[in-house]
C-alpha positions in Angstrom: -13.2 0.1 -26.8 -16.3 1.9 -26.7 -15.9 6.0 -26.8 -18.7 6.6 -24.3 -16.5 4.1 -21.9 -13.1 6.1 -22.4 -15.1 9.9 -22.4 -16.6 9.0 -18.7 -13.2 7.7 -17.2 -11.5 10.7 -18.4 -14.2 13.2 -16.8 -14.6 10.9 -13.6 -10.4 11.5 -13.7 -10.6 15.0 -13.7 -13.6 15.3 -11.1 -11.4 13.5 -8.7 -8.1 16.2 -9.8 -10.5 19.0 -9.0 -11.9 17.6 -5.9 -7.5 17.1 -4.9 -6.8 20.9 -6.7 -7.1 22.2 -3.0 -4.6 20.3 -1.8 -2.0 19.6 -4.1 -0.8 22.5 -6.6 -1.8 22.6 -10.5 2.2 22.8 -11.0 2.5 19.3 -9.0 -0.2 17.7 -11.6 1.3 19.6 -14.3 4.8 18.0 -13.4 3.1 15.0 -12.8 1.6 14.5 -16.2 4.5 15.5 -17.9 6.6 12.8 -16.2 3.7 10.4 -17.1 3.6 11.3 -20.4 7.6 11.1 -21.0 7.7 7.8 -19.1 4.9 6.7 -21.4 7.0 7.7 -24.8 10.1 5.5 -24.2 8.3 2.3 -25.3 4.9 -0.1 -24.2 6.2 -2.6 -21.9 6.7 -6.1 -23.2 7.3 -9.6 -22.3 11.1 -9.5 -23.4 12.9 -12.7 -24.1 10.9 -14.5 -21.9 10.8 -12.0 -18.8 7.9 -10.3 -17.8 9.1 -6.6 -16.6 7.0 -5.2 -13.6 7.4 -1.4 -12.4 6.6 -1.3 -8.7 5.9 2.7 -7.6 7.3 3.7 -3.8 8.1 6.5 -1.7 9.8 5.1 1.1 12.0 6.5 3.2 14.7 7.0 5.2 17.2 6.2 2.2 19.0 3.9 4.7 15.4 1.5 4.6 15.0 2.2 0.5 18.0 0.7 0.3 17.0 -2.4 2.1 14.0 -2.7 0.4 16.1 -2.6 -3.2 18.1 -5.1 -1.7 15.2 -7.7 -0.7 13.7 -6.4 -4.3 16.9 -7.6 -5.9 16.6 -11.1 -4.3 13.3 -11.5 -5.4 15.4 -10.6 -9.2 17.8 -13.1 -8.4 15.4 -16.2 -7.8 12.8 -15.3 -10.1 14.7 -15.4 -13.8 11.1 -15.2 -15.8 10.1 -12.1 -13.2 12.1 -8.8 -13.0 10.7 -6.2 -10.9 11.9 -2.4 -11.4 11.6 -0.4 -8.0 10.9 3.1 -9.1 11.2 5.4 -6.1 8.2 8.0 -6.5 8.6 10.9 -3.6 5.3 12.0 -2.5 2.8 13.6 -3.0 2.3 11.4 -6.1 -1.4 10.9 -6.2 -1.7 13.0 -9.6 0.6 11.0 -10.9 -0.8 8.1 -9.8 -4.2 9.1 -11.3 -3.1 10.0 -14.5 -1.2 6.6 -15.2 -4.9 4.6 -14.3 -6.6 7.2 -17.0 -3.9 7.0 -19.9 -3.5 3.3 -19.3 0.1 3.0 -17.9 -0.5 2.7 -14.5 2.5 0.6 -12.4 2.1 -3.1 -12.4 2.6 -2.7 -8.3 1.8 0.0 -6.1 3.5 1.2 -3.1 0.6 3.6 -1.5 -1.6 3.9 1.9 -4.4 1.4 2.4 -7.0 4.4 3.4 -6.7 6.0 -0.3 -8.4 2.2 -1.2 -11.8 3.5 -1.7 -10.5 6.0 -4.0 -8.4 3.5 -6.4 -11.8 1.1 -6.2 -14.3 3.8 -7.4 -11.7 4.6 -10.2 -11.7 0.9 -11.3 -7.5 1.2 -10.8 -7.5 -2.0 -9.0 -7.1 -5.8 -9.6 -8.7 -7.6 -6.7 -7.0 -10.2 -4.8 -9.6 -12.9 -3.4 -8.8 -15.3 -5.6 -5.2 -15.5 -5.5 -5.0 -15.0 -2.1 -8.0 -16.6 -0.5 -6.1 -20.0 -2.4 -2.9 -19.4 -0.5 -2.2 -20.4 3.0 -0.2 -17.0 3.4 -3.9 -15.4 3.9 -4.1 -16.9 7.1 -0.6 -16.2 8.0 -1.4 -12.2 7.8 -2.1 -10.8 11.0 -6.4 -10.6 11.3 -6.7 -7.8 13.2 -5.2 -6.3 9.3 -7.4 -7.8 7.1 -9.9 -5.3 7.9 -7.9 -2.6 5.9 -7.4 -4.7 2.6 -10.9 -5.5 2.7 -14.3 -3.3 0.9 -17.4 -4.4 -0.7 -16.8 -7.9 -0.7 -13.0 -7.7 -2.1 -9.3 -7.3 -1.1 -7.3 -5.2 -2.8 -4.2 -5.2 -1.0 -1.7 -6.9 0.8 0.4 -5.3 3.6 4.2 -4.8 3.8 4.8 -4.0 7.3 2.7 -2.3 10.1 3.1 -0.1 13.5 1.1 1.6 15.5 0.5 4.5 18.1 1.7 4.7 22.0 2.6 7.7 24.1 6.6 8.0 24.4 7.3 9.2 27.9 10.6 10.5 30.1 11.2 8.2 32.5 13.5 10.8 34.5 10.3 13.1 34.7 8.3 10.6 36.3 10.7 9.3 39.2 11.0 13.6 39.5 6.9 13.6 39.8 6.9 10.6 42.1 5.5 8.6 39.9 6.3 5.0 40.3 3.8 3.1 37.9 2.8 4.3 34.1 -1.0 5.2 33.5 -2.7 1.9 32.3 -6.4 4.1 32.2 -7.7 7.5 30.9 -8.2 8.8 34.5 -4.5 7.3 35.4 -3.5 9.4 32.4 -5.0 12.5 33.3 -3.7 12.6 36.9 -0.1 11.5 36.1 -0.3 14.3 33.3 -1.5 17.0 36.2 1.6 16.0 38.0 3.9 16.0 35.0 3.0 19.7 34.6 5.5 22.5 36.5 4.4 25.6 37.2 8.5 26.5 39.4 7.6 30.3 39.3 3.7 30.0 40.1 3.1 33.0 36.7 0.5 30.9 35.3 2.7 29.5 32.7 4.4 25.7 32.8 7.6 25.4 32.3 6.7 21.7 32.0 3.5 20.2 30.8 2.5 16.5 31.4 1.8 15.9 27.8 1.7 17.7 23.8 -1.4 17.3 22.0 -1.7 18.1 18.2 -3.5 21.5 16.7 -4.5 21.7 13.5 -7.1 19.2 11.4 -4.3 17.8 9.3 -4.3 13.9 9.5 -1.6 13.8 12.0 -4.7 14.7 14.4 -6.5 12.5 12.9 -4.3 9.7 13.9 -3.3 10.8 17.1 -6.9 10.8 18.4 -8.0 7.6 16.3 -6.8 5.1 19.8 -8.8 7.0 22.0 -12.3 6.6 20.0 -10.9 3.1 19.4 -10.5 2.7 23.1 -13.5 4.1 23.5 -15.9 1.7 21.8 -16.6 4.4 19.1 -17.1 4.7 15.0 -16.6 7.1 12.4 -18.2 5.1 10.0 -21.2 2.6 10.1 -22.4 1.0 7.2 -19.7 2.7 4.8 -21.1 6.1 6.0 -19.4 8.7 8.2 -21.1 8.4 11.6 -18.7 11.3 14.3 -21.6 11.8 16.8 -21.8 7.9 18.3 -21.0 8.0 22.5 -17.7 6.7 21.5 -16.7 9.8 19.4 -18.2 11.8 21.8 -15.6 10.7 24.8 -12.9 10.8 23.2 -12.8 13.9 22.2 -14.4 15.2 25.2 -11.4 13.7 27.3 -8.4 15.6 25.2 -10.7 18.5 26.1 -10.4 17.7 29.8 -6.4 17.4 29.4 -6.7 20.5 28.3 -9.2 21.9 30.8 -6.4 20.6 33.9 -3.9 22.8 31.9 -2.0 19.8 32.0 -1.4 20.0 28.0 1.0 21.8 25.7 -0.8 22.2 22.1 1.9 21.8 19.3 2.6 24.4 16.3 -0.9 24.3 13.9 -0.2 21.1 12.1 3.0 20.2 14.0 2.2 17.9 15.9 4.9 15.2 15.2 7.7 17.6 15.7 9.8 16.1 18.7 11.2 19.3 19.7 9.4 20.1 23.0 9.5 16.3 23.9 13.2 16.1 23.7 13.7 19.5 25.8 11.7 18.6 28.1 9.0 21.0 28.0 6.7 18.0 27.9 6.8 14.6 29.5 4.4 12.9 27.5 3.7 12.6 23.7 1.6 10.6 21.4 3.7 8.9 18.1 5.3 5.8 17.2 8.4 3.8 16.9 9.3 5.6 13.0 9.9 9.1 15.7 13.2 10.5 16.3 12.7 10.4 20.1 14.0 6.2 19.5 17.2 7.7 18.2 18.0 10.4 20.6 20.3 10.5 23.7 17.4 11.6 26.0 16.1 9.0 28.0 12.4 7.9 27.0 10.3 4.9 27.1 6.8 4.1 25.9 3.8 3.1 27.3 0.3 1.9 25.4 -2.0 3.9 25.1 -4.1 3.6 28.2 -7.7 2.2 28.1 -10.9 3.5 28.3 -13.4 0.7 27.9 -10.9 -1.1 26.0 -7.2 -1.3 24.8 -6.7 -0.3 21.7 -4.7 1.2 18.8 -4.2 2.8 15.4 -2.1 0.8 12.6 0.4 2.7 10.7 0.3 0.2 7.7 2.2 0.2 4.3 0.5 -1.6 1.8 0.7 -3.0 -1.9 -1.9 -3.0 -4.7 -1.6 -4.7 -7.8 -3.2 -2.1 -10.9 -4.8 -3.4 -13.5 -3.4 -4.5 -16.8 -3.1 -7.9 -18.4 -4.0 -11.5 -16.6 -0.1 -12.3 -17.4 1.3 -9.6 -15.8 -1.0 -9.5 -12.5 0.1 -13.1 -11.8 3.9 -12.1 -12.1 2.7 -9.4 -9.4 0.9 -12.0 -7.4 4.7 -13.7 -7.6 6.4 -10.7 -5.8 3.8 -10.3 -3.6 3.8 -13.7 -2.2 7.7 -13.0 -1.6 6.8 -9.9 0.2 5.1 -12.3 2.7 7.8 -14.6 3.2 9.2 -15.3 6.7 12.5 -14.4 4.5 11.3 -11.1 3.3 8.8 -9.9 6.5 12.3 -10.7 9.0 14.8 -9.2 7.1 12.6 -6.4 6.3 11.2 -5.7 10.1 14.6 -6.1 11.8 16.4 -3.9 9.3 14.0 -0.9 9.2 11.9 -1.5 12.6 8.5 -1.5 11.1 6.4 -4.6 12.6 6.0 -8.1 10.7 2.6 -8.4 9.3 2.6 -12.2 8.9 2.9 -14.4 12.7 5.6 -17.1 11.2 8.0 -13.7 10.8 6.7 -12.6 14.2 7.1 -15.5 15.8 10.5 -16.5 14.4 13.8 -17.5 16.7 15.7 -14.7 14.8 12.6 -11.7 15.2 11.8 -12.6 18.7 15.6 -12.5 19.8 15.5 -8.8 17.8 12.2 -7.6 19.6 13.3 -8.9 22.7 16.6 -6.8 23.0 14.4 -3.8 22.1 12.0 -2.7 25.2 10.6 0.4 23.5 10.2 -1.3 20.3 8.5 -4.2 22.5 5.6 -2.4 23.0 4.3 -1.4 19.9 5.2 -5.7 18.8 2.7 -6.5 22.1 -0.1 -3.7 20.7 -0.3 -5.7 17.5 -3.3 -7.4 18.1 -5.4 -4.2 19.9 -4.5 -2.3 16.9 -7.0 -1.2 14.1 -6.8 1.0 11.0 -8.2 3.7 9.3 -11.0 3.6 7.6 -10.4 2.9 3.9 -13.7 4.0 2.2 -14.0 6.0 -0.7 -14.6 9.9 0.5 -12.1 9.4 3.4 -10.6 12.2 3.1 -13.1 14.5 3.5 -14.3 12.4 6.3 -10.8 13.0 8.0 -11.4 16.7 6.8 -14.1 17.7 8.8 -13.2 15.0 11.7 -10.1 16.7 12.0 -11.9 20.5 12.3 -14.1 19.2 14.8 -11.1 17.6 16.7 -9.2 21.4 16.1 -12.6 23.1 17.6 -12.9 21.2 20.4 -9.2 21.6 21.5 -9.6 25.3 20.9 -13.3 25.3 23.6 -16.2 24.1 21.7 -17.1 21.5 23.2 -16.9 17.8 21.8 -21.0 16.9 20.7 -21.4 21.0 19.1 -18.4 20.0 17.0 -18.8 16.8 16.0 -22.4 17.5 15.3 -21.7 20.2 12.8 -18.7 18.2 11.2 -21.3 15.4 10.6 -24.0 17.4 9.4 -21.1 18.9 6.8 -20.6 15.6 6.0 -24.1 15.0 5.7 -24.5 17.6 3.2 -21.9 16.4 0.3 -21.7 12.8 1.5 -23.9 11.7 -1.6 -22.5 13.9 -3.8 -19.1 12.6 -3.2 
């Protein structure tokens, strides 16, 4: 192999370590390449006695749905004699890691990871593309299309969903029939009243003891996400022509509206960067809040219910999608991974998988099975996020996305502190404009 070749993919590594060192510690990638390393020393896989080993990377969690994948992996084992697949539970943050295997040439056969880090993995050259087993296969038009867009760049898919959900607003249905309402906010202006009446002021000192609904603070990508439906829902971009793009009308409007929320004083603004936490919801210090079915809100005694969320020009959603990647290494061992991955879209894997763990089925024949639709139909809450499906789109998956979500997420943070929506969108673009080439 040429030495020119294997000097520029070792700098181009550690350009994209250094542009991570802010966010991950040196004693993370300093565990993470000794791991690597120590993994690498206890032999080169090999095609033993016939058997073609693959080491699949994940970090999923609960236990309780690990344990259901290793059981669906072990199946897979079972039928497939020639194929064994080794699920190696990776906790994250793992991106070092993952890094260093693509530079030192042991990367994981299959990877476990999320679709909007596909950018990153395709400038690197970690990843085998898919078109031409898949675009063979009849399972292609069996995945959901409204997800192809996320396993899709420059011409190529490089991945192949496991399961998908997406965003609503969870709401107490107790606190409504208390407000009078009778009928859940299908619009943004429907939404902003019903959170005006949501919101209890009992001793009139200026200070709720209820509000109508908790928005995030912080610009971590948990805002990110939680403001992704409403620029969805309003017709808007972030990125045209595989270049950021935060000042369209769309953007605009839907960051102007969570400014309006605010503005009513209808809004509770969580801890900075805690905007998941369930706490206040569950109290009842709010009535409304923005997450999905994975929440801890579908497992509590309180009562709840969901609603979609509610249209501006459109109905829309953001996917929460789990997705695999097959790495490069040899022809005879991507094929083998093309094997588990055409299990991993089996009615038998996609059923078993969505009704034990209640993530969504990403292929219709699981969807539209006699044993998932007598599941989803017993679960109302759940039932929602099934009938979103087809509204819902995903992050954008372009290399540089993180520092798109970055600044998106600081102009989202100023605007929900008082500058207003354009000021702060305009100065997180022209950021973005600034190091966008120089990515």
């Amino acid at each position: 192999m040429n030495i020119n070749f294997i000097t520029s993919k070792i700098r181009y590594f550690w350009y994209l370590l250094i542009k991570i060192a802010a966010r991950l510690s040196i004693l993370g990638i300093i565990l993470s390449l000794s791991l690597l390393f120590l993994a690498s020393c206890q032999g080169i896989r090999q095609k033993e006695d016939g058997v073609i080993h693959l080491t699949l990377w994940q970090a999923i969690n609960p236990p309780s749905h690990r344990e259901i994948f290793e059981k669906l992996v072990d199946k897979f084992n079972q039928t497939h004699p020639d194929i064994q697949v080794d699920s190696i539970f990776e906790p994250e943050p793992n991106l070092p890691k993952i890094l260093t295997s693509v530079v030192a040439n042991v990367p994981p056969d299959i990877l476990s990871f999320h679709p909007e880090y596909t950018g990153q993995f395709v400038e690197l050259g970690a990843l085998r593309p898919l078109e031409d087993w898949l675009d063979k296969s009849p399972l292609k038009s069996d995945i959901r299309p409204n997800l192809l867009s996320e396993m899709q760049l420059d011409g190529h898919i490089w991945s192949v969903p496991m399961h998908t959900s997406n965003i609503g607003i969870f709401y107490r249905p107790k606190l409504f029939e208390a407000a009078g309402i009778t009928e859940i906010p299908k619009t943004w202006e429907e939404l902003r009243q019903v959170a005006k009446k949501l919101t209890v002021d009992r001793n009139g000192d200026g200070r709720p003891e209820q509000y109508g609904m908790l928005l995030p603070l912080g610009k971590g990508g948990w805002t990110v996400v939680s403001w992704l439906p409403f620029l969805y829902s309003a017709d808007g971009e972030i990125v045209i022509n595989n270049r950021p793009n935060l000042t369209n009308p769309g953007a605009i409007a839907a960051l102007q509206f969570w400014q309006d929320l605010i503005k009513d004083g209808s809004v509770m603004l969580s801890a900075p960067e805690r905007g998941y936490e369930e706490e206040a919801f569950l109290t009842g210090r709010v009535a409304m809040q923005i997450t999905g079915p994975w929440t801890l809100i579908m497992k509590s005694e309180v009562d709840h219910q969901v609603l979609p969320i509610p249209a501006s020009v459109k109905a829309a959603t953001v996917t929460g999608t789990g997705d695999f990647f097959v790495m490069k290494t040899t022809p005879v061992r991507e094929q083998a991974a093309f094997k588990f991955l055409e299990y991993v879209l089996s009615e038998e894997f996609q059923t078993e998988w969505s009704i034990g763990t209640g993530f969504l089925p990403v292929t219709l024949t699981s969807a539209q099975s006699k044993a998932y639709q007598q599941f989803i139909n017993e679960k109302p809450v759940l039932k929602v996020f099934f009938d979103q499906l087809p509204v819902a789109r995903s992050q954008p998956i372009i290399a540089g996305y993180s520092r798109l979500s970055e600044s998106l997420g600081r102009a989202i943070e100023a605007t929900v502190l008082g500058e207003s929506a354009e000021k702060a969108l305009k100065t997180a673009q022209e950021r973005l404009d600034l190091i966008w080439d120089d990515k």
